[in-house]
TORVO-431564 format. One record per residue: residue number from 1; residue in three letters; x, y, z of N, C-alpha, C in turn. Coordinates in Angstrom, 1 decimal, always signed. Layout:
BEGIN
+-----+-----+--------+--------+--------+--------+--------+--------+--------+--------+--------+
:   k :   r :   n_xx :   n_yy :   n_zz :  ca_xx :  ca_yy :  ca_zz :   c_xx :   c_yy :   c_zz :
+-----+-----+--------+--------+--------+--------+--------+--------+--------+--------+--------+
: NUM : ALA :      X :      Y :      Z :      X :      Y :      Z :      X :      Y :      Z :
...
+-----+-----+--------+--------+--------+--------+--------+--------+--------+--------+--------+
//
This chain:
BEGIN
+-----+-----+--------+--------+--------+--------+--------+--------+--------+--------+--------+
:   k :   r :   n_xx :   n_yy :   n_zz :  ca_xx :  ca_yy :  ca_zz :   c_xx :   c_yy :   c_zz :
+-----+-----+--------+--------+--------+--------+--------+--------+--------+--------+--------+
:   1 : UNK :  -28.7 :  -78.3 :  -66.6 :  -28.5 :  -79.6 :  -66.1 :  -27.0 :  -79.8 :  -65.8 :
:   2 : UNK :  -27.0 :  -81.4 :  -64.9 :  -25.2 :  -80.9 :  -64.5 :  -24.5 :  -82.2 :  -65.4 :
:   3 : UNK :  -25.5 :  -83.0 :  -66.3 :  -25.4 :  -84.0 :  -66.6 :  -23.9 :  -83.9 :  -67.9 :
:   4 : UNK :  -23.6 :  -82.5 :  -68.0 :  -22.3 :  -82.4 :  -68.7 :  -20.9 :  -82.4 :  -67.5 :
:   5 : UNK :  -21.2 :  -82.2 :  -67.0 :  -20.0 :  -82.0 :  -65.6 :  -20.4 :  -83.4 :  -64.5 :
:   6 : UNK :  -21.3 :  -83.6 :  -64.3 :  -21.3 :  -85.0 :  -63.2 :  -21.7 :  -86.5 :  -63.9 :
:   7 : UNK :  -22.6 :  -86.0 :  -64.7 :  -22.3 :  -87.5 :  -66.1 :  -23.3 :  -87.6 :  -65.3 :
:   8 : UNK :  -23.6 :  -89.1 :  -65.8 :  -24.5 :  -90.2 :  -65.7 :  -24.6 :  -90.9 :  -64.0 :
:   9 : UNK :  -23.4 :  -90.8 :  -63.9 :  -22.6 :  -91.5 :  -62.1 :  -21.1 :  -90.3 :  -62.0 :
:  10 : UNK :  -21.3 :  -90.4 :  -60.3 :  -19.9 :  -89.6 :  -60.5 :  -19.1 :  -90.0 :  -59.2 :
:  11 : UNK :  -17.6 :  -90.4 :  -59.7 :  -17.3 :  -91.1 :  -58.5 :  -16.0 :  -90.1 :  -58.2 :
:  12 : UNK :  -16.1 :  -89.6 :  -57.2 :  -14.5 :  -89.2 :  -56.4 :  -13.2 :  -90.1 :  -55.9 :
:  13 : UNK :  -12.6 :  -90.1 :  -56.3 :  -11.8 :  -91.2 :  -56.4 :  -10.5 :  -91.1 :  -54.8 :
:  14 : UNK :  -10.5 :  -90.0 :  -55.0 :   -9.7 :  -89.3 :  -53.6 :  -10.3 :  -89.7 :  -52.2 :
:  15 : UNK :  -11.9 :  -89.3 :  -52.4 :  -12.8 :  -89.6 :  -51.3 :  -13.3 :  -91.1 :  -51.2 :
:  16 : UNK :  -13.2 :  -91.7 :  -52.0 :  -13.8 :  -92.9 :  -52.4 :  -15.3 :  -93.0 :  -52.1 :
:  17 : UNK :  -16.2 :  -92.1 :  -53.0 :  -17.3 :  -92.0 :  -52.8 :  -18.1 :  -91.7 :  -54.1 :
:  18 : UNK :  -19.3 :  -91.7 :  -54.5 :  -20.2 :  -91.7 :  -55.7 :  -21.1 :  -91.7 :  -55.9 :
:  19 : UNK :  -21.9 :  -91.2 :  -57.0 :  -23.3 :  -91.1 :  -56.7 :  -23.7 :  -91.4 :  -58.0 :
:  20 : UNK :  -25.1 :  -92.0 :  -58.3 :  -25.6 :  -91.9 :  -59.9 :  -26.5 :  -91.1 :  -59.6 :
:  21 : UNK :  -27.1 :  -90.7 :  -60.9 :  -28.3 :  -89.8 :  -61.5 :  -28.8 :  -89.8 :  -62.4 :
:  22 : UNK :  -29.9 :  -89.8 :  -62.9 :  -30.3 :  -90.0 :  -64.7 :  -30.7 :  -91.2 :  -64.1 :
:  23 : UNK :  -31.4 :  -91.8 :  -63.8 :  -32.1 :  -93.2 :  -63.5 :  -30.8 :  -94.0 :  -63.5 :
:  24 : UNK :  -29.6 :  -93.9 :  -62.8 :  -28.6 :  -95.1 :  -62.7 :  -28.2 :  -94.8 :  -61.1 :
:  25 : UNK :  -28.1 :  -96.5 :  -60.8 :  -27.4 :  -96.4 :  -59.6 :  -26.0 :  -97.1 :  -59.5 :
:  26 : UNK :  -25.2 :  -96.1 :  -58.4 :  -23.9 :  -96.9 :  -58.3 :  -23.9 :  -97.8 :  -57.2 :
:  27 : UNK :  -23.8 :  -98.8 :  -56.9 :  -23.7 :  -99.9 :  -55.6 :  -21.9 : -100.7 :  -56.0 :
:  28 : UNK :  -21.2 : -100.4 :  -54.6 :  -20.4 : -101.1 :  -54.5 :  -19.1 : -100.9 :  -54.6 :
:  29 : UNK :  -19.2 :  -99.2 :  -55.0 :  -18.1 :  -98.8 :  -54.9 :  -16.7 :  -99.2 :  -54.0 :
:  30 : UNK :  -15.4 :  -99.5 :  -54.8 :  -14.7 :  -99.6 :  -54.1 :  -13.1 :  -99.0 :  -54.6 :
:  31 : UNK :  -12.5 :  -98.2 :  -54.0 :  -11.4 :  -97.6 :  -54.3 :  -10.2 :  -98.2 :  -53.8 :
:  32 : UNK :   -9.3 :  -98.7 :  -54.5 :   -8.1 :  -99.2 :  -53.5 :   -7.1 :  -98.8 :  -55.0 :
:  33 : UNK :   -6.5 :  -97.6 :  -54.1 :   -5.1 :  -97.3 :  -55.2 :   -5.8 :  -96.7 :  -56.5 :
:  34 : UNK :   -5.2 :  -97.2 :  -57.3 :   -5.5 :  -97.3 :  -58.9 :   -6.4 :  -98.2 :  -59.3 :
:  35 : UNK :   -7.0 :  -99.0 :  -58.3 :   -8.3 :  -99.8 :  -58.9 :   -9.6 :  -99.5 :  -58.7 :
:  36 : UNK :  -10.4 :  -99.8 :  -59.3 :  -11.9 :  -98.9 :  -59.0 :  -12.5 :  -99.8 :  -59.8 :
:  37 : UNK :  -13.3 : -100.4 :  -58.6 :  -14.9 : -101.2 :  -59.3 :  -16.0 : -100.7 :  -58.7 :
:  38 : UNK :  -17.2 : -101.3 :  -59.2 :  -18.3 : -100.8 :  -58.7 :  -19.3 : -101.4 :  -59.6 :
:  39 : UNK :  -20.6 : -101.2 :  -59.2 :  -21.4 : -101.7 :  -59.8 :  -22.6 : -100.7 :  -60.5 :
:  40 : UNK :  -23.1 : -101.2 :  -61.5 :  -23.8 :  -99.9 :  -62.0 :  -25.5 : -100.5 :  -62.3 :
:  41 : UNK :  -26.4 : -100.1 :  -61.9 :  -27.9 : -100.1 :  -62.9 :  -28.4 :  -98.8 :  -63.1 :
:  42 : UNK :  -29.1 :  -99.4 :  -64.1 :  -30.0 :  -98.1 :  -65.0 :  -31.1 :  -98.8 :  -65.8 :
:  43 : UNK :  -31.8 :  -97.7 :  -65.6 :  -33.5 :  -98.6 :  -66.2 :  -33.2 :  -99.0 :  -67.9 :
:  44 : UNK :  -33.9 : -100.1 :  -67.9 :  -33.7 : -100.4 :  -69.3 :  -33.6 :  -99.4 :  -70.6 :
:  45 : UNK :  -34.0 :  -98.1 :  -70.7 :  -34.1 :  -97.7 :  -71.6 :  -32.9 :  -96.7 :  -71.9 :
:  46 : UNK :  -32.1 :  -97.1 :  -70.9 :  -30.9 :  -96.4 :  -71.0 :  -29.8 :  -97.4 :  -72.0 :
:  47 : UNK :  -29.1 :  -96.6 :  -73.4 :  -28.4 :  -97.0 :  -73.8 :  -27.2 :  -97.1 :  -73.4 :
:  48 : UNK :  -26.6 :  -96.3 :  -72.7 :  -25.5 :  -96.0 :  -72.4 :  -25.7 :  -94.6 :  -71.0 :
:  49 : UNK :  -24.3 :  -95.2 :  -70.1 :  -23.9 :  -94.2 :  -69.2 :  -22.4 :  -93.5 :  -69.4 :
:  50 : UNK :  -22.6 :  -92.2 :  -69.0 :  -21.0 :  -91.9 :  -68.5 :  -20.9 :  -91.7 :  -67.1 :
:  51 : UNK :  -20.0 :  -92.3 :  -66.8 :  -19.0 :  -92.4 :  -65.2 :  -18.0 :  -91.0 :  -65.2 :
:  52 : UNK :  -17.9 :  -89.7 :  -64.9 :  -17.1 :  -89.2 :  -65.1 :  -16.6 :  -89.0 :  -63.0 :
:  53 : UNK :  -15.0 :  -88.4 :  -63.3 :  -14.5 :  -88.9 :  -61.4 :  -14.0 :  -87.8 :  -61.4 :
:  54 : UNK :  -13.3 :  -87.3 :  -60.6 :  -12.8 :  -86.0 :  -59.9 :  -11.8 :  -87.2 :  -58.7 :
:  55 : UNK :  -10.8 :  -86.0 :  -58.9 :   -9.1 :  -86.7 :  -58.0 :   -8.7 :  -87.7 :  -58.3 :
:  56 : UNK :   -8.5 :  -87.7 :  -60.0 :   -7.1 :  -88.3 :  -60.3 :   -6.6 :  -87.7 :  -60.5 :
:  57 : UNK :   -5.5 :  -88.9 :  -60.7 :   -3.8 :  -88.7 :  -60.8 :   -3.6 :  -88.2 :  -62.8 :
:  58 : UNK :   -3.6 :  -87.7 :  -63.4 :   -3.8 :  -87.5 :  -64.7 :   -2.7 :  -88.4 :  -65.1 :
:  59 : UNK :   -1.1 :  -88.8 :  -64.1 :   +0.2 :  -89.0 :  -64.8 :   -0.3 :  -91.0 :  -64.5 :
:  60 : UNK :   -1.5 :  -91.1 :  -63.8 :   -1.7 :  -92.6 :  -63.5 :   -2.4 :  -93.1 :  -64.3 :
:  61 : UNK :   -2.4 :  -94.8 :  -64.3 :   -3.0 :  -95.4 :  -65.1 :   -3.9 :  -96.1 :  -63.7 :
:  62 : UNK :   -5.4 :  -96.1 :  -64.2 :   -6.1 :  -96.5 :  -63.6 :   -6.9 :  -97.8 :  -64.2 :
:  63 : UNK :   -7.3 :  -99.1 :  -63.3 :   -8.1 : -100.5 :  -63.6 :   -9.6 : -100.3 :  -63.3 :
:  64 : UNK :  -10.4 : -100.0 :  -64.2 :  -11.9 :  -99.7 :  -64.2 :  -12.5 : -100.9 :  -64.4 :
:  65 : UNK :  -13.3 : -101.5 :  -63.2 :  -14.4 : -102.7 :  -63.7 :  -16.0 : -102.5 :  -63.0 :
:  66 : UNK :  -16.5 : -102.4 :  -64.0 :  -17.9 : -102.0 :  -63.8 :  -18.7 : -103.8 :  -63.6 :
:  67 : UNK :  -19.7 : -104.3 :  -62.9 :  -20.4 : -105.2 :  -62.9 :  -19.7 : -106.4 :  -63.0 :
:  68 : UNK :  -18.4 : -106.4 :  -62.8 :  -17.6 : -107.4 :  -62.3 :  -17.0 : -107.9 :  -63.6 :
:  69 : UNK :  -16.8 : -107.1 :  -64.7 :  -16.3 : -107.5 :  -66.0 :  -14.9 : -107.2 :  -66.0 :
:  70 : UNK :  -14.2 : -108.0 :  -66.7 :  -12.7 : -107.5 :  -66.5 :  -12.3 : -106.6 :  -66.4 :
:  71 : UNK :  -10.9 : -105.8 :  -65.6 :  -10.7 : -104.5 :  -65.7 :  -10.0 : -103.7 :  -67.0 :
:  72 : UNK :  -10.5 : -102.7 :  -67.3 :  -10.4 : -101.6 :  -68.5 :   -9.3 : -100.8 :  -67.9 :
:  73 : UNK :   -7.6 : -100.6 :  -68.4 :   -7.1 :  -99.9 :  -67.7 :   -7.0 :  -98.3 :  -68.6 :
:  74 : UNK :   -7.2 :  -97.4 :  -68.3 :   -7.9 :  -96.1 :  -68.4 :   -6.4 :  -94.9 :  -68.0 :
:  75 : UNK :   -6.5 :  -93.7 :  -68.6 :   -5.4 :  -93.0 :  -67.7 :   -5.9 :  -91.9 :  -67.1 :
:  76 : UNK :   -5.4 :  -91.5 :  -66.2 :   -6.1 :  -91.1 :  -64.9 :   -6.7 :  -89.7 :  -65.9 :
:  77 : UNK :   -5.6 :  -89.1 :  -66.9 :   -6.3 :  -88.1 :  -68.1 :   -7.7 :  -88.4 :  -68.6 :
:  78 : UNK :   -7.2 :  -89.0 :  -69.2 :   -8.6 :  -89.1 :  -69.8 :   -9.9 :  -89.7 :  -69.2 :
:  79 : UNK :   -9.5 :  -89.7 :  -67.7 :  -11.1 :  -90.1 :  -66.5 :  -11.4 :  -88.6 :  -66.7 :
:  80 : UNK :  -10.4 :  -87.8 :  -66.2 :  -10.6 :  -86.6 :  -65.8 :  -11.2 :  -85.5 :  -67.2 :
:  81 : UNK :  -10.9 :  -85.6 :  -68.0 :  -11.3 :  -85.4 :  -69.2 :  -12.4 :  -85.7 :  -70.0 :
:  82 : UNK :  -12.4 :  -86.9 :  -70.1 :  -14.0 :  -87.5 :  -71.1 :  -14.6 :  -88.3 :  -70.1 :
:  83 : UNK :  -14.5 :  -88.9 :  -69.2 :  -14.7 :  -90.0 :  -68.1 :  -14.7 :  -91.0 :  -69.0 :
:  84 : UNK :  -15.8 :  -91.6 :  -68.2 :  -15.9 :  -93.5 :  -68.6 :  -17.1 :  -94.1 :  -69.5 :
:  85 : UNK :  -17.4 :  -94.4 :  -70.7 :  -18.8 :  -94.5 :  -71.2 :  -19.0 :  -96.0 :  -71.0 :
:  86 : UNK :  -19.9 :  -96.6 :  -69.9 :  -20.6 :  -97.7 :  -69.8 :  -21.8 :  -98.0 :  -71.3 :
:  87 : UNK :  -21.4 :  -99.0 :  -72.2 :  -22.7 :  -99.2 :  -73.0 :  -23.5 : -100.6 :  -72.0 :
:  88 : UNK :  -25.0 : -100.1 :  -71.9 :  -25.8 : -101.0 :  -71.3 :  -26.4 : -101.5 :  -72.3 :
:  89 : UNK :  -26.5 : -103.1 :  -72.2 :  -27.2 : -103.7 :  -73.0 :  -28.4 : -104.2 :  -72.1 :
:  90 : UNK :  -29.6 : -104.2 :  -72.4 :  -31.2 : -104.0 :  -71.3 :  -31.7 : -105.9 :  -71.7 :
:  91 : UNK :  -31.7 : -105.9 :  -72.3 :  -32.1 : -107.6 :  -72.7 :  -31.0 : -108.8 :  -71.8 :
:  92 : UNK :  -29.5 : -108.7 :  -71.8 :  -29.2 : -109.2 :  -70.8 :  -28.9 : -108.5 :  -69.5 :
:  93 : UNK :  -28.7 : -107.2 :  -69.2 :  -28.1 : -106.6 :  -68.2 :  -26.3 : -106.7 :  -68.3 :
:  94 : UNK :  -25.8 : -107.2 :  -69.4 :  -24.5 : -107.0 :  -69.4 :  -23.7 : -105.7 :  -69.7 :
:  95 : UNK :  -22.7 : -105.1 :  -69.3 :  -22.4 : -104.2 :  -69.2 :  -20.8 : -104.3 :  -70.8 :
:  96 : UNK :  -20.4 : -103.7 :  -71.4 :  -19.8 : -104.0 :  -72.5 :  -18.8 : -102.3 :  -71.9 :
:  97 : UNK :  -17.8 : -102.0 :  -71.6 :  -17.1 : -100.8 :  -71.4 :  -16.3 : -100.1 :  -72.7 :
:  98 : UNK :  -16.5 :  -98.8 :  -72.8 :  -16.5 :  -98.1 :  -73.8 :  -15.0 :  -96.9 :  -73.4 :
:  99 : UNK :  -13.8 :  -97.0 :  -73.0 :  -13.1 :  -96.3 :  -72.4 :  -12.6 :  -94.9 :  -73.0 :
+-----+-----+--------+--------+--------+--------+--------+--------+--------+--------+--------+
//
């Protein structure tokens, strides 16, 4: 499975492009600089996603907002390293970020 190397969602950040898998989709991707939002679903039965990206900056700090929740600022290391763990909550659809 590639679900240890591409995660849950996988966004390129260089390319400004992404894809999910494991029953999640990404809609809305948008890359500008060091900011990165986007939008995430996944079937209810999912607890949790990881977002992991490819082309960062490791020495940058990056502003992650998933579903329009405030931004989580993240370092471009540790995207590249552990990525991003989205906790999904299925009863409201809110998204709670786990960096």
């Amino acid at each position: 499975m590639m679900a240890p190397t591409l995660g849950d969602v996988f966004i390129d950040v260089q390319r400004g492009a992404g894809v999910g898998f494991n029953a999640t989709s990404l809609r809305n991707l948008r890359v500008d600089g060091r900011n990165i939002s986007f939008d995430l679903q996944a079937v209810p039965e999912m607890q949790r996603a990881t977002v992991r990206f490819a082309g960062t900056e490791s020495s940058r700090a990056y502003k992650i907002s998933c579903n329009h929740q405030a931004p989580v600022t993240v370092s471009g290391e540790s995207l590249a390293k552990s990525g991003y763990v989205v906790e999904l909550n299925a009863k409201t659809a809110a998204i709670a970020t786990v960096p």
